[in-house]
VEXLUM-978904 format. One record per atom (N, C-alpha, C): chain; atom name; z, x, y; residue in one letter. Coordinates in steps of 0.1 Angstrom, whole numbers, plus 2048, in hexadecimal, padded with zeros to 3 digits. Layout:
ATOM, unit, site, zz, xx, yy, code
ATOM, A, CA, Z, X, Y, A
...
***
This chain:
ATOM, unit, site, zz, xx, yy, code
ATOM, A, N, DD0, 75A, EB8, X
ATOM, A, CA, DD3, 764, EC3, X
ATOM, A, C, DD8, 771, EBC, X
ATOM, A, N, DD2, 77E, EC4, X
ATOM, A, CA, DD4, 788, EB9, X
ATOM, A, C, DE7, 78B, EC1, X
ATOM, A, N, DF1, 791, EB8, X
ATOM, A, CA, DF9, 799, EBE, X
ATOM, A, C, DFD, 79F, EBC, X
ATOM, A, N, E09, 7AB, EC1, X
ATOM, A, CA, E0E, 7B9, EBC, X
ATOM, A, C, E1B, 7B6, EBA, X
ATOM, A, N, E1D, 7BF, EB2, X
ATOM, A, CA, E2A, 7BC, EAB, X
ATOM, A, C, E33, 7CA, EB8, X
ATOM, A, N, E3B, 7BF, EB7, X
ATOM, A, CA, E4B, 7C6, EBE, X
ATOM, A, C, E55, 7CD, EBA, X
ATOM, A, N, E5E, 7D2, EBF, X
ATOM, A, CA, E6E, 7D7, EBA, X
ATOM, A, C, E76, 7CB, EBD, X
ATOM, A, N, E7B, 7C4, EB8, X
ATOM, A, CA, E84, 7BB, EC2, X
ATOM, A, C, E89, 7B7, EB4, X
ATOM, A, N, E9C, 7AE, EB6, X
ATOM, A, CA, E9F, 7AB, EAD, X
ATOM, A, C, E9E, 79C, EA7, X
ATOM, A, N, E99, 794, EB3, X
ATOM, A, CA, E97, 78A, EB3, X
ATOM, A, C, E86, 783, EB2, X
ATOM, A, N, E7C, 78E, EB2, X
ATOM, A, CA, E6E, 78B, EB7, X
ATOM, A, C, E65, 794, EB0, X
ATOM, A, N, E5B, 792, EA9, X
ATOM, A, CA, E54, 79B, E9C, X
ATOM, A, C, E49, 7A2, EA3, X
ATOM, A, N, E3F, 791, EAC, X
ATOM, A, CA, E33, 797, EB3, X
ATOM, A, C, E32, 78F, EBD, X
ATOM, A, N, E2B, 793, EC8, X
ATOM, A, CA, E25, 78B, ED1, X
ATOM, A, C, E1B, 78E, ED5, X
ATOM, A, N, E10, 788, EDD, X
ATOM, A, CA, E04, 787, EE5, X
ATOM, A, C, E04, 77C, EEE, X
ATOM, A, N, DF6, 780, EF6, X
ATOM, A, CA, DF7, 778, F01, X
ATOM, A, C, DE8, 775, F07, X
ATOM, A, N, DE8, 76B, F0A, X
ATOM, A, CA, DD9, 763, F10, X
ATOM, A, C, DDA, 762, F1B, X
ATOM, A, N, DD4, 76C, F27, X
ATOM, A, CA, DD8, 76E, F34, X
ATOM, A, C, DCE, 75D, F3D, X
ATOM, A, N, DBF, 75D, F32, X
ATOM, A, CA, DBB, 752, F39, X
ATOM, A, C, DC3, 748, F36, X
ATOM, A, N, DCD, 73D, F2D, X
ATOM, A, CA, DCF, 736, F2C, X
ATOM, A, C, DDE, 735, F31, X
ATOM, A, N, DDE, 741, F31, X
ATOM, A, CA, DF2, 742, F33, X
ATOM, A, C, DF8, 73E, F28, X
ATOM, A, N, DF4, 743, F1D, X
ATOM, A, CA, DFB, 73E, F0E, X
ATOM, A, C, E06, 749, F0E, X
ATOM, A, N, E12, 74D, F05, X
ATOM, A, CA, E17, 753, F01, X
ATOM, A, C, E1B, 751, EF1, X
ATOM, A, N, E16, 75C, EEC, X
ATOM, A, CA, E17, 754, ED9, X
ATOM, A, C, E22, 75D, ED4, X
ATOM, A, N, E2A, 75B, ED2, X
ATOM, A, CA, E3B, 762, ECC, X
ATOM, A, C, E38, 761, EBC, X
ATOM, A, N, E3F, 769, EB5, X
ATOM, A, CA, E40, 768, EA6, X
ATOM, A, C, E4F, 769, EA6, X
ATOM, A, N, E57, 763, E9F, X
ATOM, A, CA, E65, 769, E9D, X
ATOM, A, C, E64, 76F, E90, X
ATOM, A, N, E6F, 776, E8D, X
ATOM, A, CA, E74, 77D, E81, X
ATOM, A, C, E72, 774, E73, X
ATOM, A, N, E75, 76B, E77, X
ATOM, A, CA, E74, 75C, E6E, X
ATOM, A, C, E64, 75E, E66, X
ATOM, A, N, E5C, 75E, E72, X
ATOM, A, CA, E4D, 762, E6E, X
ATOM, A, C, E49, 755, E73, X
ATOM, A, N, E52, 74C, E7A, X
ATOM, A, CA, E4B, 73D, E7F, X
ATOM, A, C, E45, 73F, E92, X
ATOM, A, N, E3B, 73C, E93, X
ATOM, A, CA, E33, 743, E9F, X
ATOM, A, C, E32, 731, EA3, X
ATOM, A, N, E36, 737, EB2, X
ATOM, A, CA, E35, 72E, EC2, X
ATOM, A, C, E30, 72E, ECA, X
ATOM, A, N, E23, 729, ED5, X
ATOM, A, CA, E1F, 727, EDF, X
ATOM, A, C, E24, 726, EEA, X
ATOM, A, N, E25, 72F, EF5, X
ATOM, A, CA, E2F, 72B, F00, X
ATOM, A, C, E25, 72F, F0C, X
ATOM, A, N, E23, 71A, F15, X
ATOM, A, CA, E1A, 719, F1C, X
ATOM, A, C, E1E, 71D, F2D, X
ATOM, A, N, E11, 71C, F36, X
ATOM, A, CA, E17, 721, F3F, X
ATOM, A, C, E1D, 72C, F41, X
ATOM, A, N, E1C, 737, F3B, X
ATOM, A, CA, E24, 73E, F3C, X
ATOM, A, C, E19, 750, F45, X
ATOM, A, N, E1E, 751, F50, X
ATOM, A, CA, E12, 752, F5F, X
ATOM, A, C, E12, 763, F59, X
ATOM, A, N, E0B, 76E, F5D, X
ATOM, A, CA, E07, 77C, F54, X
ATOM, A, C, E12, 784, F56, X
ATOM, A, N, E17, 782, F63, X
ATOM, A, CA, E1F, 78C, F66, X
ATOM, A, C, E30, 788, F60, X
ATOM, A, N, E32, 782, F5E, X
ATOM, A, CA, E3A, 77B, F55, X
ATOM, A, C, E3D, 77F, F46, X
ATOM, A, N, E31, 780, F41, X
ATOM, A, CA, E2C, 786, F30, X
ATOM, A, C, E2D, 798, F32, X
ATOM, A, N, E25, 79D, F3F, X
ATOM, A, CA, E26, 7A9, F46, X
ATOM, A, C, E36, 7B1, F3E, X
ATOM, A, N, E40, 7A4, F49, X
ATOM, A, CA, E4B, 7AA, F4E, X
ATOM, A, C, E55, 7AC, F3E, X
ATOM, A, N, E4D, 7A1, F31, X
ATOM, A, CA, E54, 7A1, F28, X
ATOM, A, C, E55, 7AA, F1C, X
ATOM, A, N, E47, 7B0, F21, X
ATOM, A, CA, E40, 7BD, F1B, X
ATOM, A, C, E49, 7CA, F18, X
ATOM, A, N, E4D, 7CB, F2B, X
ATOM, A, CA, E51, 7D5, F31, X
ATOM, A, C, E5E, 7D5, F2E, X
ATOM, A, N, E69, 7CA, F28, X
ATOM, A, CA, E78, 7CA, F29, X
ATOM, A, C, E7B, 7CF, F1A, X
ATOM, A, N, E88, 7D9, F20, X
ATOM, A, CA, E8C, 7DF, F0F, X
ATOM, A, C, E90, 7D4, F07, X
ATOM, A, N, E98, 7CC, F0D, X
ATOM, A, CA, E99, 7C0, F00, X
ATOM, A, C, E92, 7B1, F07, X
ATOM, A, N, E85, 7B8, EFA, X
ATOM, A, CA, E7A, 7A8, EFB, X
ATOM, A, C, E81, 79E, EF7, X
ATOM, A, N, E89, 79B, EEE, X
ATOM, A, CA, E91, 78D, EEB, X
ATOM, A, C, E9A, 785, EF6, X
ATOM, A, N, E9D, 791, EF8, X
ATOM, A, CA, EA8, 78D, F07, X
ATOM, A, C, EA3, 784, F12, X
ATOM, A, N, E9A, 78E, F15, X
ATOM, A, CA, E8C, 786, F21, X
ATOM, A, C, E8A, 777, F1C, X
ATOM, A, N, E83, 779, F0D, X
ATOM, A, CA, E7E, 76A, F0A, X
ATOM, A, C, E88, 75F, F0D, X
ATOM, A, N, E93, 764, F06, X
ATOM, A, CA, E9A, 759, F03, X
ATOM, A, C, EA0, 753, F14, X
ATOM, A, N, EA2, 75D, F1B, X
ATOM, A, CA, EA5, 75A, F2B, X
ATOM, A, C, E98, 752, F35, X
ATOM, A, N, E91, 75C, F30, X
ATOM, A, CA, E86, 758, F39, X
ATOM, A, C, E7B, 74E, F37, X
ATOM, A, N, E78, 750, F2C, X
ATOM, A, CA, E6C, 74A, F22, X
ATOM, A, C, E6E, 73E, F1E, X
ATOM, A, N, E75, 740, F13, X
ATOM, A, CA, E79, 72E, F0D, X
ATOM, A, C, E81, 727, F14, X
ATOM, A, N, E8C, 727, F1D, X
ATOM, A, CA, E8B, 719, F22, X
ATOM, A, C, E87, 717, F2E, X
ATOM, A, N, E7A, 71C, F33, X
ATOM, A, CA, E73, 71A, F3E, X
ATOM, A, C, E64, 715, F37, X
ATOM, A, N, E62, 716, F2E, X
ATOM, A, CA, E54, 715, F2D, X
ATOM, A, C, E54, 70A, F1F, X
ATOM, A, N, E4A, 702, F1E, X
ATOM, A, CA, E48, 6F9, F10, X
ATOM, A, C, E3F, 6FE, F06, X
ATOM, A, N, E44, 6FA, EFB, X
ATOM, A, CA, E3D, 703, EF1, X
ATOM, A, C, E3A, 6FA, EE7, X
ATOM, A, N, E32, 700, EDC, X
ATOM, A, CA, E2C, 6F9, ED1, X
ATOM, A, C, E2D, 707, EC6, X
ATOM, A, N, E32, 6FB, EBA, X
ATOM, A, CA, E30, 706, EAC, X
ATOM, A, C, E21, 709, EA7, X
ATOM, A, N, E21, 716, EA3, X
ATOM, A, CA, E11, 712, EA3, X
ATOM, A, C, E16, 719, E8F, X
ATOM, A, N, E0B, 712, E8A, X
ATOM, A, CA, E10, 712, E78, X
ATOM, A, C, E03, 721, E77, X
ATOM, A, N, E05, 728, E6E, X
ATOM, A, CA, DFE, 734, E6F, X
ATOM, A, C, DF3, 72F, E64, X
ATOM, A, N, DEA, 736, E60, X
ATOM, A, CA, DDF, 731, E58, X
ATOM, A, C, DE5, 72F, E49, X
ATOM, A, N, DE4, 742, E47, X
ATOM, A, CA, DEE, 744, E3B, X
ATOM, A, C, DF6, 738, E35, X
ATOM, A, N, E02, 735, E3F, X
ATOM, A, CA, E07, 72D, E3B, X
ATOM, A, C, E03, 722, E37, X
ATOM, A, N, DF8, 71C, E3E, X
ATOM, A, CA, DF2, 70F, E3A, X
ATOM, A, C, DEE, 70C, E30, X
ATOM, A, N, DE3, 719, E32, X
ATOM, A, CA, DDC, 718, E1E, X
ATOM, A, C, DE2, 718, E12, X
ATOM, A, N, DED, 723, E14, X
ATOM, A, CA, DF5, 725, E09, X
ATOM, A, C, DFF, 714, E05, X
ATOM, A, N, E04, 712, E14, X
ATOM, A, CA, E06, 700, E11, X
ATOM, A, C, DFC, 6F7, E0B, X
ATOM, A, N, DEE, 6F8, E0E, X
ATOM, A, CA, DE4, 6EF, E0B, X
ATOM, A, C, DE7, 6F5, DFA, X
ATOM, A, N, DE2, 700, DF2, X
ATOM, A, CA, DE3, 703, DE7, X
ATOM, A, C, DED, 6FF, DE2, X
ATOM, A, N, DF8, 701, DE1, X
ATOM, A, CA, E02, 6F9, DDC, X
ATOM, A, C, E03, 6ED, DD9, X
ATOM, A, N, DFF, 6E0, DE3, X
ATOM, A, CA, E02, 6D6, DE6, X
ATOM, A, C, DFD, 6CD, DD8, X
ATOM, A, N, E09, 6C7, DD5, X
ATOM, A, CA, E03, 6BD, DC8, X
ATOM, A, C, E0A, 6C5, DBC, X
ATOM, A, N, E0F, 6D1, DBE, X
ATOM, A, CA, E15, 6D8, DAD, X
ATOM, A, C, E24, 6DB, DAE, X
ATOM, A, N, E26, 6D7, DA2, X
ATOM, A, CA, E30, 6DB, D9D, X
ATOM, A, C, E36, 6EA, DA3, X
ATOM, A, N, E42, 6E7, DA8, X
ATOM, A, CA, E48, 6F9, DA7, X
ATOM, A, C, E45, 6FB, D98, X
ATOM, A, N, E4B, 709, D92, X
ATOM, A, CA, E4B, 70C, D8A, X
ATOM, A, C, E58, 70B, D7F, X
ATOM, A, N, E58, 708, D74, X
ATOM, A, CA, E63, 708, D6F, X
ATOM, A, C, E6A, 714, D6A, X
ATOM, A, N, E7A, 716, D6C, X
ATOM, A, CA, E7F, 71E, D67, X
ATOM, A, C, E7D, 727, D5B, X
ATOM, A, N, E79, 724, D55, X
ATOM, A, CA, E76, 723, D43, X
ATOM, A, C, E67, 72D, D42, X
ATOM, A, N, E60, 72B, D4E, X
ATOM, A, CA, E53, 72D, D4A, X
ATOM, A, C, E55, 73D, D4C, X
ATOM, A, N, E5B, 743, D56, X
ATOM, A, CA, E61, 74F, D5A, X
ATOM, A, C, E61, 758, D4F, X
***
């Protein structure tokens, strides 16, 4: 899901899937969450509020269930990795 990145001090980017009622949050973390059910005018209203984190965290997360969604990046770069050695001090 594509998103735009925000001002907020708690929230990096969001988007929104008006047919499925998704809402996809990024935190500052850079760890991104699905939040279902969540009806347009609702996402609308979170758009529109000077502080988006505020909203979320009132409105959003504990009314709605969510799922972590793992970003691609992330994945691959885990798949690549997987099986090696960190690196040793020494090699530096």
């Amino acid at each position: 899901m594509q998103r735009i990145k925000i001002e907020s001090k708690l929230l990096k980017s969001v988007g929104y899937d008006p047919a499925k009622q998704i809402l996809e949050v990024e935190f500052l973390s850079g760890k991104v969450y699905q939040y279902k059910d969540v009806p347009p005018e609702k996402a609308l209203k979170m758009s529109l509020e000077k502080s988006k984190g505020a909203y979320f965290l009132t409105k959003i997360k504990p009314e709605h269930a969510f799922t972590r969604i793992e970003e691609k990046d992330e994945k691959e770069s885990e798949e690549k990795n997987e099986g090696q050695a960190p690196p040793s001090p020494e090699a530096a």
